[in-house]
BABA-582210 format. One line per 5 residues: their letters; for each residue x, y, z of N, C-alpha, C. Coordinates in steps of 0.2 Angstrom, whole numbers. Layout:
// BABA-582210
A) X,Y,Z,X,Y,Z,X,Y,Z | ...
END
This chain:
// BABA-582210
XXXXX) 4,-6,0,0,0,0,4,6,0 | 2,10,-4,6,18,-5,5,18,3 | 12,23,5,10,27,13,6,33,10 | 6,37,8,3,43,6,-6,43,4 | -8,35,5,-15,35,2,-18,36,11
XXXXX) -16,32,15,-19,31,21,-20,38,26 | -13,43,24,-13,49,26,-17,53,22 | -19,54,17,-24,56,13,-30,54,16 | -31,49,15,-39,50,19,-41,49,29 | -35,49,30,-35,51,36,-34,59,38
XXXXX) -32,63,33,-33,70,34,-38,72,30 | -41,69,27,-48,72,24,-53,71,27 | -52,64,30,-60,64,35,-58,67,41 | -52,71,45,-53,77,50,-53,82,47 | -50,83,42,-52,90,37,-61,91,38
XXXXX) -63,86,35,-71,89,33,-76,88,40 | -73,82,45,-74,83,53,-75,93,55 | -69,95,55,-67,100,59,-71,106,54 | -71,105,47,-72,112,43,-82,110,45 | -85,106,44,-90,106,44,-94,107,54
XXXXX) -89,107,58,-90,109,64,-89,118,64 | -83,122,63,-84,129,60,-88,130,56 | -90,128,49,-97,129,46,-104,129,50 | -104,124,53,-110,122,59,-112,131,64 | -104,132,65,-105,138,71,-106,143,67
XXXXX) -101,143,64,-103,152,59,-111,151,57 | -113,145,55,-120,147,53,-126,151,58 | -124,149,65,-129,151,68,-128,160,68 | -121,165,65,-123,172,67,-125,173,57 | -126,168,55,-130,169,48,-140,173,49
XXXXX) -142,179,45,-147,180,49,-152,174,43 | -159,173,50,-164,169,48,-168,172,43 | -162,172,36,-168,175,30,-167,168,24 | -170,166,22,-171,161,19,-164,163,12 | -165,168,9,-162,169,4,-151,169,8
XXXXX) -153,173,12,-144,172,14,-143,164,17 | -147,161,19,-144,155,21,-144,151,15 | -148,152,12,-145,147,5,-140,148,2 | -137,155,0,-130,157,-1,-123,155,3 | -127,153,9,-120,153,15,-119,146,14
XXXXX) -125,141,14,-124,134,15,-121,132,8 | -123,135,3,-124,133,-3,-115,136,-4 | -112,140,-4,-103,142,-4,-102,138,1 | -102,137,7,-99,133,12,-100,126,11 | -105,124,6,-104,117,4,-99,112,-2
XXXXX) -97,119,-6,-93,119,-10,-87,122,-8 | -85,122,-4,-78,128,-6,-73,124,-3 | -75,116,1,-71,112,2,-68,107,-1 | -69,108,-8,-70,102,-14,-62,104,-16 | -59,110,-19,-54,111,-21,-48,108,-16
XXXXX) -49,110,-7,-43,107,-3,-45,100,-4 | -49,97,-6,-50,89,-2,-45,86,-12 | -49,89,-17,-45,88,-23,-37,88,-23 | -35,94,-23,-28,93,-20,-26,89,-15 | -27,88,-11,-26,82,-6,-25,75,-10
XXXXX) -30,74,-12,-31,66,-17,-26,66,-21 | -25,72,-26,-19,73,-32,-12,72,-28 | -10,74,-20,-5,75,-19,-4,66,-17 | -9,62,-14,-9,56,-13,-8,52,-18 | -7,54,-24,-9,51,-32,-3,54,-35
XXXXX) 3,54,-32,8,57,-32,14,51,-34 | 14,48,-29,19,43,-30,17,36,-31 | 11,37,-36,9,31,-42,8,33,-48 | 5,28,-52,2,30,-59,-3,33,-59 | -5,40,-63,-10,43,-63,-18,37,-66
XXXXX) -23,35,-61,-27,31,-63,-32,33,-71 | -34,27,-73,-35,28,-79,-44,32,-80 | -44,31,-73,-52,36,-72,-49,44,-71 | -44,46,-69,-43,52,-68,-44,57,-75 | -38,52,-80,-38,52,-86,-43,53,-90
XXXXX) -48,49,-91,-54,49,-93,-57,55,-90 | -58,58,-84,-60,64,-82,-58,69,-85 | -49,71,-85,-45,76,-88,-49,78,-95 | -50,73,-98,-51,73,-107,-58,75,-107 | -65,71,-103,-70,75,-104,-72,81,-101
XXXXX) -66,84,-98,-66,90,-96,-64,97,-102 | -58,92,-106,-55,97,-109,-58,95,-116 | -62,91,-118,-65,92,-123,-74,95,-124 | -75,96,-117,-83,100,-116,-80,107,-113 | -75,110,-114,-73,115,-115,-73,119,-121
X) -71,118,-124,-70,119,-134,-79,120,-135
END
């Protein structure tokens, strides 16, 4: 087993632990209007995607890059154009 796979996801499940615990607290000085709290949940449920991605890329470091990621890169870069 890669060492850097086991540390990847033992630091992303206390990553999304600890971030969704400050997300929890900051929600409550969010005010009780329907249209801000969809704003605040809705970027605080996203804005964790990009640390948790680089985490995995950096786990996927000291292997071959899998043939799903690849597959992903390409329909990325071809539904751009």
């Amino acid at each position: 087993m890669r060492w850097r796979t086991p540390i990847a996801g033992l630091t992303t499940i206390l990553f999304l632990f600890l971030y969704s615990a400050v997300i929890i607290n900051i929600a409550d000085f969010i005010p009780e209007h329907l249209f801000f709290q969809t704003v605040y949940f809705l970027v605080a449920g996203l804005i964790w995607i990009p640390a948790v991605v680089k985490l995995i890329g950096w786990a996927n470091k000291d292997g071959e890059e899998s043939p799903f990621w690849k597959k992903v890169k390409n329909v990325v870069l071809f539904s751009a154009c």
